[in-house]
C-alpha positions as CSV (number, residue, x, y, z in Angstrom):
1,X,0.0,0.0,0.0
2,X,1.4,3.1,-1.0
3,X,1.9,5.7,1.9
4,X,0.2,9.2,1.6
5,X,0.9,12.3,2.4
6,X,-1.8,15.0,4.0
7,X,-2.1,18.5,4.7
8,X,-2.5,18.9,8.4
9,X,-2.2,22.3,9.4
10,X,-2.1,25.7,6.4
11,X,-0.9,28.8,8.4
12,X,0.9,32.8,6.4
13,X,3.7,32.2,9.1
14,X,7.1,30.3,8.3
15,X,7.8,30.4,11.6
16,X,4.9,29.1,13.0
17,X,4.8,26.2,10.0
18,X,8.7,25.4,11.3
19,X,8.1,25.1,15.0
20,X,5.0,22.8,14.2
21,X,7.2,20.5,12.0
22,X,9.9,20.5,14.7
23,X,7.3,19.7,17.3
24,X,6.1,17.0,15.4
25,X,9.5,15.4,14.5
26,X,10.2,15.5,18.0
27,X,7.1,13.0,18.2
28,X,8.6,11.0,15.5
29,X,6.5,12.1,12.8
30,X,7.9,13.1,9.5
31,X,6.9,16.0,8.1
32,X,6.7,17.9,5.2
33,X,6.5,21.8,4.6
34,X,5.5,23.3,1.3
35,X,5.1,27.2,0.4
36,X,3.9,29.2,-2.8
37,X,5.7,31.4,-1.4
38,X,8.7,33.2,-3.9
39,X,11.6,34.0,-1.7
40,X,12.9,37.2,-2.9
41,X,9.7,39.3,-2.7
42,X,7.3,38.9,0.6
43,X,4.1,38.1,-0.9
44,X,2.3,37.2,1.4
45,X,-1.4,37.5,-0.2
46,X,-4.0,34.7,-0.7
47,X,-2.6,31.1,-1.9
48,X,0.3,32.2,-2.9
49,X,1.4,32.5,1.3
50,X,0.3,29.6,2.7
51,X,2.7,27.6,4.7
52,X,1.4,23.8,4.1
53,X,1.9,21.5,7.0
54,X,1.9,17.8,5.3
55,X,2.4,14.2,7.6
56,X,1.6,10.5,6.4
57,X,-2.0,9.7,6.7
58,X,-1.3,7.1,9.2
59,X,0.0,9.8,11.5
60,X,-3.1,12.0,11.6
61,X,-4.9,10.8,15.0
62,X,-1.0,11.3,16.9
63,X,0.1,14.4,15.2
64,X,-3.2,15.9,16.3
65,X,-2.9,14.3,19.6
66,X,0.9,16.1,19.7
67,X,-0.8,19.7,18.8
68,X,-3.4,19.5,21.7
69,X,-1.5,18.4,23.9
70,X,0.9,21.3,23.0
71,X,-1.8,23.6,23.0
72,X,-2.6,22.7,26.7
73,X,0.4,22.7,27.7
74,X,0.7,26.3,26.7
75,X,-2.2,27.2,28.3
76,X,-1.5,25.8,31.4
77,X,1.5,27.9,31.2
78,X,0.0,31.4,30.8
């Protein structure tokens, strides 16, 4: 069966879309990052900034379970 890959999370940020990845990985999930985005000019309007988030579709019930928990965990903090 062929593995596939999903989008999990679309944000404008690159910095937001990195620190989710790296949050991930930590969980052992690979992940994927995609962007319309064309380096030299900061466009930053519509499609062409999204930040894509991708994971394996077997991984979408932990990643999620990686984000909340993340989520309360920064809450609890606050």
């Amino acid at each position: 069966m062929e593995k596939k890959w999903i989008e999990l999370f679309v944000t404008y940020d690159s910095l937001e879309a990195e620190m989710i990845k790296d949050l991930l990985e930590s969980g052992g999930i690979p992940v994927v990052i995609r962007s319309s985005k064309v380096r030299p000019y900061p466009v930053n309007i519509g499609k062409m900034g999204e930040v894509k988030v991708f994971i394996m579709e077997e991984d979408k019930e932990k990643a999620e379970e990686v984000l909340r928990d993340a989520e309360s965990q920064e809450k609890s903090e606050e």
